[in-house]
C-alpha positions in Angstrom: 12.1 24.7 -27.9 13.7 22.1 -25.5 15.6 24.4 -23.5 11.8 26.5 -23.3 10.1 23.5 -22.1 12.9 22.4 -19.5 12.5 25.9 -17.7 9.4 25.7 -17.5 8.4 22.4 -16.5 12.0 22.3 -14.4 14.0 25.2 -13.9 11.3 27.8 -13.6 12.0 29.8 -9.9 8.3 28.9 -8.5 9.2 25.2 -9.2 12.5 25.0 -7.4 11.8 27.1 -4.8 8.1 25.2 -4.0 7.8 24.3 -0.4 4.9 22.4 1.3 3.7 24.6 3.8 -0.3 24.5 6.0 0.0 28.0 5.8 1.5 28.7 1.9 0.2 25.6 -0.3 -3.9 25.9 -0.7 -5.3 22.8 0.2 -2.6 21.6 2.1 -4.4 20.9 6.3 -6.0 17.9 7.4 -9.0 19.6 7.9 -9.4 20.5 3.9 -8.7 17.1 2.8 -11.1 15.3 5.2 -13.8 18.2 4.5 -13.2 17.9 0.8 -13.7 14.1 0.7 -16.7 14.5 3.1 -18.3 16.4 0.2 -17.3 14.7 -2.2 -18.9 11.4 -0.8 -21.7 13.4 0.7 -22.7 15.1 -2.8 -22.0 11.9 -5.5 -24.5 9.9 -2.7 -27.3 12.5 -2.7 -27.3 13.2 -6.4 -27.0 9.2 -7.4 -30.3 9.0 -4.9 -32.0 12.6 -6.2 -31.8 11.2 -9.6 -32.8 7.5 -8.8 -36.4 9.5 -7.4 -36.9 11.6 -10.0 -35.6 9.8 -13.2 -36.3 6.1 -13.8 -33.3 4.5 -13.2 -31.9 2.6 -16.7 -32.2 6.3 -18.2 -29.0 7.9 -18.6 -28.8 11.7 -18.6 -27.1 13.1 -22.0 -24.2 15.1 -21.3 -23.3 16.5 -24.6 -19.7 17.2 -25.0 -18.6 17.7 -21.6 -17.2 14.3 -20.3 -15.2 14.6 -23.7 -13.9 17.8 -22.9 -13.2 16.8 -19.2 -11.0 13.8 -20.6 -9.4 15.7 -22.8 -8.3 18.5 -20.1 -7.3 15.5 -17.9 -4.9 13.3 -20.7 -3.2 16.9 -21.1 -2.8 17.5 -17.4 -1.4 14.1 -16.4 0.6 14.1 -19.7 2.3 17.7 -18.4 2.8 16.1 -14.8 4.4 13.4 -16.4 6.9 15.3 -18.3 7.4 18.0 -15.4 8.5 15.1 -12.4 10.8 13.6 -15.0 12.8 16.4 -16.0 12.8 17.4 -12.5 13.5 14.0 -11.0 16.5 13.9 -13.2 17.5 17.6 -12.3 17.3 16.8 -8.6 19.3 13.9 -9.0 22.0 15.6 -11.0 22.1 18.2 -8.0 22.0 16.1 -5.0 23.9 13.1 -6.1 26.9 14.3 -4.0 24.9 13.6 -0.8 23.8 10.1 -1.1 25.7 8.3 -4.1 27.8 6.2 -2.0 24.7 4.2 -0.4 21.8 4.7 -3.7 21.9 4.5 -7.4 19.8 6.9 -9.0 17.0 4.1 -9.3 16.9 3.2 -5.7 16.9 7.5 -4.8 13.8 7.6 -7.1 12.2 4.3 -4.5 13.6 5.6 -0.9 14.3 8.8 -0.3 17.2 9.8 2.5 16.0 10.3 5.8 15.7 13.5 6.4 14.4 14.7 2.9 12.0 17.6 3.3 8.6 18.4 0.9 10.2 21.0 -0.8 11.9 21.5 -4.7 10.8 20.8 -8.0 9.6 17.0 -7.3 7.6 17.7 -4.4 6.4 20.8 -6.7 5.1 18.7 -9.0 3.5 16.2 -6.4 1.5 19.0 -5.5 0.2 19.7 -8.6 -0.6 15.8 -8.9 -2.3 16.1 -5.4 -4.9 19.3 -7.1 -5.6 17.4 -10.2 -7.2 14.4 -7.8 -10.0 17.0 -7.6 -10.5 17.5 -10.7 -10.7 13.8 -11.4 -13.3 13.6 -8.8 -15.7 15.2 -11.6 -15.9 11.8 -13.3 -18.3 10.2 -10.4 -20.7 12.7 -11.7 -20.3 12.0 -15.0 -20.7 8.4 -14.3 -23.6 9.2 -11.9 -25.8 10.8 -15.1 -24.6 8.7 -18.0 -24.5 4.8 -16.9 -26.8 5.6 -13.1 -24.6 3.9 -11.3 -22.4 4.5 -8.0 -20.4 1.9 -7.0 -18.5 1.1 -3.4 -15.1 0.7 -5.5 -15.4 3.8 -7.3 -15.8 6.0 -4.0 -13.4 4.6 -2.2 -10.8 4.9 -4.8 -10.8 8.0 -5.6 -10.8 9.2 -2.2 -8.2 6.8 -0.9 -5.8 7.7 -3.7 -6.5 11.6 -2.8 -5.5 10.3 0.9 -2.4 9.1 -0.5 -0.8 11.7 -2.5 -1.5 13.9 0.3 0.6 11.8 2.5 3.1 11.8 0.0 3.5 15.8 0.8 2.7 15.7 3.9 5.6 12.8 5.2 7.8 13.4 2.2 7.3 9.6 1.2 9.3 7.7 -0.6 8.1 5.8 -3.7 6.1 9.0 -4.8 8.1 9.8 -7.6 7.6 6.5 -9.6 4.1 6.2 -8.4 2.8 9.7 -10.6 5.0 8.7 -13.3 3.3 5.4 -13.6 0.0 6.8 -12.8 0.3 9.7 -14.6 1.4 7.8 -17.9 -1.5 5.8 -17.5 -3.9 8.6 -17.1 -3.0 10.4 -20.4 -3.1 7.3 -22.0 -6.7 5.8 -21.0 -8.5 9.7 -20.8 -7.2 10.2 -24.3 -8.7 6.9 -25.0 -11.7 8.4 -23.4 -11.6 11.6 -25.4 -11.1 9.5 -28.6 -14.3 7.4 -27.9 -16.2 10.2 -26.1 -16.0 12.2 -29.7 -17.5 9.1 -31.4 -14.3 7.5 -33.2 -14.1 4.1 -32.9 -12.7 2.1 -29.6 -10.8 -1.2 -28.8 -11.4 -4.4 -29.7 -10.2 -5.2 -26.1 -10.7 -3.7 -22.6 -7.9 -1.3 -23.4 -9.0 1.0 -19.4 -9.2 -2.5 -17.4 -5.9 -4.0 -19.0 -4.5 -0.2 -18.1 -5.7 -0.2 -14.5 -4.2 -3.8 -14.7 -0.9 -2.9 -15.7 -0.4 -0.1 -12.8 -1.3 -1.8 -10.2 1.3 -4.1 -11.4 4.1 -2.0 -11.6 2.7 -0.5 -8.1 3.1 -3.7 -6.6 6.7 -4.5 -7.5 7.9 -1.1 -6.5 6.2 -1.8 -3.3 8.8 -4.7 -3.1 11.7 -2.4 -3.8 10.9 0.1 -1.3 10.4 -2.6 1.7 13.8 -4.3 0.6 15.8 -0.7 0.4 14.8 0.3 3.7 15.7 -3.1 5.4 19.2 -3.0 3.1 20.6 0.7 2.9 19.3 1.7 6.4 15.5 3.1 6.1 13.7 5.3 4.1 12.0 8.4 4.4 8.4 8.7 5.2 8.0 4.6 5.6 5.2 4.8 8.3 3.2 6.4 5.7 4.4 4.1 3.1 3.1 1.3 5.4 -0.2 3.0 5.6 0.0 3.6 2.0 0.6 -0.1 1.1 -2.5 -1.1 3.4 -4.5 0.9 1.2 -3.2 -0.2 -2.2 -3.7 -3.7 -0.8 -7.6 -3.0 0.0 -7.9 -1.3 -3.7 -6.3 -4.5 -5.2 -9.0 -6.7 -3.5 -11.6 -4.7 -4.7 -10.4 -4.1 -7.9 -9.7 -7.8 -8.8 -13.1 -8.4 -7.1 -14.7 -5.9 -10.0 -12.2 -7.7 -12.7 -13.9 -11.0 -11.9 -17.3 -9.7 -11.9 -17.0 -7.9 -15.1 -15.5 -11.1 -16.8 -17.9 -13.1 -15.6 -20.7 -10.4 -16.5 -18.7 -10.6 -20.5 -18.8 -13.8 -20.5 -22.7 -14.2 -20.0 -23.4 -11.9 -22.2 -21.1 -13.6 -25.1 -23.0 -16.7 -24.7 -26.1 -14.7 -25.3 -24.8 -13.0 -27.6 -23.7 -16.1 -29.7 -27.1 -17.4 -30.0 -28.6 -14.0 -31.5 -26.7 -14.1 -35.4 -27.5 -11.7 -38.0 -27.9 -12.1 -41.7 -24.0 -11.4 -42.4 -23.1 -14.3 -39.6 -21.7 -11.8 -36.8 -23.3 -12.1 -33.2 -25.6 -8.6 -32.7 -24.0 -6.6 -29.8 -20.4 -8.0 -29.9 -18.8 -4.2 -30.5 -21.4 -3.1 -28.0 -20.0 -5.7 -25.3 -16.2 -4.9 -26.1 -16.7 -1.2 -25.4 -18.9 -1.0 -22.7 -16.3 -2.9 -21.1 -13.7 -1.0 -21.8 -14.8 2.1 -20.4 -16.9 0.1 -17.1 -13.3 0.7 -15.0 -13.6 4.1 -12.6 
């Protein structure tokens, strides 16, 4: 069964012979990606005001099962990305060691590439496939468009910025990419299987279990962010780093914004606590307090 999965996910001939390509790899020009985030913004705007005209606007549209069935489908594509780029990060060091062993430890290949490194093999293989499943995460703003009526700056921006970025990944063979989908990756199964769990009706957190998620990879982005500007001024450069530099620039601006929405929603929890306190039932527990810790956990994009 392991040996199975290994091919598959590592060893499988389409994987290792993969090569980013304009003219091979759908979805791979400039001009798709800036169309496809053109529509994207274009659309979410124009349904978010279609619906503000013809539907009042605190009344959500029911979904049924779908958003469920979209988190599910997500959790299991980011938990197969995950597995794929670390059996093939580990297969690709275990083959390529020979060139660059004397200057990087494993860790520091997996934060700076050698110069030179081209988008081709199983890790840029599966970079690819990280770069398609951004599309299908963009379906979420229209989830969130019909069930909470809402479209937020922050929201928009991410998504398409973070498409931007694993397409520069490909595109400049960046380093950094590999640790970046396996922390983001890991924390996408994670919070849409949270999402599945909840959308299905079971029982959430008692704690903003998406925010403290989002918190945590941002985190971990930041420190390897660190590493990679230290290994290119120590072990003489890194691949891709003008993107990287771009791509720091706009992890920066999403931090802002995102620890601009962290203090607004704590502040928001906070008010709504206090109100909250002054409203006790006949059993002695404040009306609305599950209400408050799960509409908070699932407010992060």
């Amino acid at each position: 069964m392991t040996a199975t999965v290994t091919y598959y996910l590592s060893q499988h001939p389409s994987i290792i012979t993969f090569r980013w390509s304009h003219t091979q790899s759908w979805g791979s020009t400039w001009s798709f990606l800036f169309t496809s985030i053109a529509l994207y913004l274009t659309f979410s705007s124009f349904l978010h005001l279609f619906l503000c005209l013809l539907i009042k606007r605190s009344r959500p549209v029911p979904l049924g099962p779908i958003p469920a069935i979209h988190s599910l489908i997500m959790s299991v594509v980011s938990a197969v990305i995950f597995a794929g780029i670390l059996l093939s990060a580990a297969a690709e060091i275990n083959e390529t060691r020979w060139f660059w062993r004397r200057s990087k430890t494993p860790f520091q290949w997996l934060l700076c590439f050698p110069l030179g490194t081209r988008p081709s093999g199983r890790v840029f293989f599966w970079s690819y496939i990280f770069y398609l499943s951004r599309f299908l995460h963009m379906f979420r703003t229209i989830f969130m468009i019909f069930r909470t009526r809402k479209l937020t700056f922050f929201h928009l921006f991410n998504n398409s910025i973070l498409t931007i970025m694993s397409f520069l990944w490909l595109e400049f063979s960046q380093s950094f990419q590999v640790l970046a989908i396996l922390f983001t990756t890991l924390v996408y199964a994670a919070v849409y299987g949270y999402r599945f769990w909840t959308g299905i009706g079971l029982p959430g957190a008692c704690f903003p279990f998406v925010l403290n998620c989002q918190i945590v990879l941002l985190g971990c982005n930041l420190v390897c962010h660190v590493g990679v500007l230290m290994l290119h001024v120590m072990k003489g450069g890194c691949n891709g780093i003008g993107a990287w530099v771009l791509n720091s620039v706009l992890n920066g601006v999403i931090l802002l914004l995102f620890l601009k929405f962290y203090i607004q929603n704590r502040r928001q929890h906070r008010k709504q606590a206090k109100e909250n306190a002054a409203k006790i039932d006949c059993f002695g527990i404040p009306n609305g307090i599950f209400e408050v810790h799960l509409g908070t956990a699932g407010s992060a994009s």
